[in-house]
N, C-alpha and C positions, 0 to 999 in steps of 0.2 A: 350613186343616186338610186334610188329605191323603184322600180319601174313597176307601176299599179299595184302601189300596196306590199310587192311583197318584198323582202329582206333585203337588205343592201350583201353585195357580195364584195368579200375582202381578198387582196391576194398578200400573201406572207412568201420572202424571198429569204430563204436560208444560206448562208456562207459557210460553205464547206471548208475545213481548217485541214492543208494536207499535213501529214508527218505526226500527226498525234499533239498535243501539249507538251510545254517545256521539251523542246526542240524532239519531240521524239523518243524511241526505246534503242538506237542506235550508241549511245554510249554506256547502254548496257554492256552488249557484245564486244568495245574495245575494255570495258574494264574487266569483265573477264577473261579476254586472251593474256591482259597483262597479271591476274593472277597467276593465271595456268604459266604463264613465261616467269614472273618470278619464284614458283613452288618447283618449274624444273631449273631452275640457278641453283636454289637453293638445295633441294636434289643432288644435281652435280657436285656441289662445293663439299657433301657431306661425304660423299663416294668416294673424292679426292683425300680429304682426310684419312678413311678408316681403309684405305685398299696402301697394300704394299706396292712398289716402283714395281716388280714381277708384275701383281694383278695388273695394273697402270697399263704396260707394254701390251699385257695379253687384250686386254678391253680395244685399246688401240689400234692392233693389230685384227681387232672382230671386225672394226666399223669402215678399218681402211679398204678402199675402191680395190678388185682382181686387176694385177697386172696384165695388160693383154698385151704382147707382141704381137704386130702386123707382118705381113708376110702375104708376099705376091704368089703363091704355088696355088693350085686348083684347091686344096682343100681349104681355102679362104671362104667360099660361099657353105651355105645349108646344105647344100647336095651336088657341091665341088667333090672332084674325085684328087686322086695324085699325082704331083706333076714328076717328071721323069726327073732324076739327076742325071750325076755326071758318071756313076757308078752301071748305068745302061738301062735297058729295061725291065729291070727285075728288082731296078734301085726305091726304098722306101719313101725317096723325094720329101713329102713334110716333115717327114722325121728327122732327116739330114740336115734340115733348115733350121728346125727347132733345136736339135743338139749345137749345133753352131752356133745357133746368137747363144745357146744357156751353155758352154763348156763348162762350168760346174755341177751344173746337173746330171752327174755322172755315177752308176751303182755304187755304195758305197764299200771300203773294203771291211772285208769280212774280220778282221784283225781288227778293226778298229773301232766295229761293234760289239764287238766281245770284249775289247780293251774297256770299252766305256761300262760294259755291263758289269765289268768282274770290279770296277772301281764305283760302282754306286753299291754293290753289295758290301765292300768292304767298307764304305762310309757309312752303313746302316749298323755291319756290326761292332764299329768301333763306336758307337751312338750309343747299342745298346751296351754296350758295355760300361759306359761312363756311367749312363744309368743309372744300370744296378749297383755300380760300386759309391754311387752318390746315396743308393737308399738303403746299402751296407753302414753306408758310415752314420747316416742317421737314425739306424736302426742300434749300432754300436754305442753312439753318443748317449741315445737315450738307455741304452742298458747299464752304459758304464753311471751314469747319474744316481739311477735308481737304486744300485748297486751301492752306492756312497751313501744316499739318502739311508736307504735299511739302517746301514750302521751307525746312523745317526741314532736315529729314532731308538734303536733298541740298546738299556743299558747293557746287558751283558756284551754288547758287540760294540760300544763306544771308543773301549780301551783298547780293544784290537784293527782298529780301523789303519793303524799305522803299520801294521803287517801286510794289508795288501795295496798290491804295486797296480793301479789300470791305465795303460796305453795299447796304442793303437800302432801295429806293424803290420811292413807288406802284405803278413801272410792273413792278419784277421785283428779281430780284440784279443787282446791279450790280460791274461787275472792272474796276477802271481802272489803264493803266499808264502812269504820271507821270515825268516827267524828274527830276532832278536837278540840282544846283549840278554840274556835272562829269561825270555824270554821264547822258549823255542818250541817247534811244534811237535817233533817228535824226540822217545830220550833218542842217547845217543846209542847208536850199535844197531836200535831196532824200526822196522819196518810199519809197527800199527802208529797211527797218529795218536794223538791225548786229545782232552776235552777241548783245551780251545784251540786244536784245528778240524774238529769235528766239528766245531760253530760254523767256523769261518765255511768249512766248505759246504756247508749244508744251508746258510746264507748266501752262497755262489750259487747252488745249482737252484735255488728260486729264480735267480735273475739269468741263469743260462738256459733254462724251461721255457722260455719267452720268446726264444728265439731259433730256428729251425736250424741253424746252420752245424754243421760238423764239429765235433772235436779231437785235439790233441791235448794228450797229458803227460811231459815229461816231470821226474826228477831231478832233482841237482842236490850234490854234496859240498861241500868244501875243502880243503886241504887239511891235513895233519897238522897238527899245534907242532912238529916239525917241518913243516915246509913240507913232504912225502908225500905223494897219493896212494892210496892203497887199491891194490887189483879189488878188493870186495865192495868197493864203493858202486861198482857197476852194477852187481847185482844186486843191492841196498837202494839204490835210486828208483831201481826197475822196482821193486817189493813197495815201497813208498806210493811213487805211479800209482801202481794198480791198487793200494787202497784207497787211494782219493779215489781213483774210478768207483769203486765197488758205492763207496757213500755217498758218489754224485748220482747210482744208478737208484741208491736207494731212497732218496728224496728227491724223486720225479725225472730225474734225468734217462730218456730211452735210450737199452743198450744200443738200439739199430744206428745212433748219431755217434759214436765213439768211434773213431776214424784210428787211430793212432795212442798207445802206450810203450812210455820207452824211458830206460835211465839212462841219463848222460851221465852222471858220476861228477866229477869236479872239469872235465872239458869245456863248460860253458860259462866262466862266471861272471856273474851279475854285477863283481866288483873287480874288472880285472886286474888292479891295480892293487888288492888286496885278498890275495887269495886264499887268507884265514877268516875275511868278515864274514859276518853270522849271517847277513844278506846273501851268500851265495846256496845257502841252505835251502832251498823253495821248491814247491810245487809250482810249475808254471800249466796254467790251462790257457790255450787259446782256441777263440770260436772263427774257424777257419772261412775267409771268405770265399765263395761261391759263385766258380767261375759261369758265362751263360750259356746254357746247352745250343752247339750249333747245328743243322742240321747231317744225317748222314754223310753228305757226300763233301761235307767242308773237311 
């Protein structure tokens, strides 16, 4: 009611809403622990996958609680001293207690550190040894390919492709170039090669140029159209050798990788079963494989 005239006075009663609307900002905060809680599952599940059983134990082994051993001796508290043993008073007492419950925890013997150490060096270099003779052979494979491929490709070397011989023995790749029914590389009696074993070997040392490794270059003869070997076949082998060397130095091949020249004479042949075939006639080159340098004191 309005008292002489002037304004009526109103009163206004407000209801105060506790927690906010729509129950609140509290199911904020559970929905994000359950992210945070499904992003580290998910987390975990992925670390499980890409870690090997080793990392697995080591991880394991990070998070798992220090074993304590309990123990009644003085040096139990922060600023517990030593209880005496049974050894008098001069005895290390916690110490005696602690070797006792751990008797394995015992200096290790010295044999048997050194036993382990001499056997992780010799698993590293028989490691690296596979290795290398793994990226010999891939290094050989692809030589000996390429080596076939040439003679494809080029006519004058098509019809000779059937004279040389490429495999792979203990010692290295092996290139051997073999005579013929009619076919043969050098005349008979002499020592300089003819034109098409000057192809063939000067199409070898392209594809021996590629490759760092050593060589050896023996000859080989074959027997007498009687059955006989002759003493001069030795020194005809060796004269042969050495002009395939000279050819292979002279289309790119460095003297510094020529390891070995030598005539076998007819002692080796390629056909043992036929010791007049023309196959036993050959230049054999092999690119010697390359053992891994160890160090001084191995």
């Amino acid at each position: 009611m309005a008292i002489g005239g002037d304004r009526p006075i109103l009163i206004k009663k407000v209801k105060k809403v506790s927690g906010g609307g729509h129950h609140g900002g509290a199911w904020k905060v559970a929905y994000a622990d359950f992210v945070t809680a499904m992003m580290a599952f998910f987390l975990l599940m992925w670390l499980i996958n890409t870690t090997s059983p080793d990392q697995q134990r080591g991880i394991a082994n990070y998070f798992a609680p220090a074993s304590v051993s309990e123990t009644t001796s003085g040096s139990g508290g922060i600023l517990g001293g030593t209880a005496l043993g049974k050894d008098g008073a001069q005895s290390s007492g916690s110490m005696d207690v602690v070797q006792d419950q751990n008797p394995e925890a015992k200096p290790t013997d010295k044999n048997e550190s050194e036993t382990g150490a001499s056997s992780l060096e010799d698993a590293s270099e028989d490691a690296l040894r596979k290795e290398i003779q793994k990226r010999e052979n891939d290094a050989f494979a692809s030589a000996a390919m390429s080596l076939r491929q040439s003679l494809q490709e080029m006519p004058e070397l098509a019809e000779l492709s059937k004279q040389i011989i490429i495999d792979q023995t203990p010692e290295g790749l092996r290139i051997q170039l073999v005579d013929e029914d009619g076919r043969s590389m050098f005349k008979e009696g002499l020592a300089a090669p003819n034109d098409r074993a000057r192809i063939l070997l000067r199409a070898v040392a392209k594809i021996v140029d590629r490759l760092p490794n050593r060589i050896t270059i023996s000859g080989h003869t074959s027997a007498n159209a009687d059955g006989s070997r002759s003493p001069g076949d030795w020194s005809l082998s060796a004269a042969r050798a050495d002009q395939a060397r000279q050819i292979l130095q002279g289309a790119g091949v460095g003297a510094d990788r020529i390891y070995q020249v030598s005539g076998k004479a007819n002692s080796d042949p390629l056909y043992a079963d036929d010791p007049l075939h023309a196959g036993n006639r050959r230049i054999s080159i092999i690119l010697l494989r390359e053992a891994p340098v160890l160090p001084p004191d191995q």
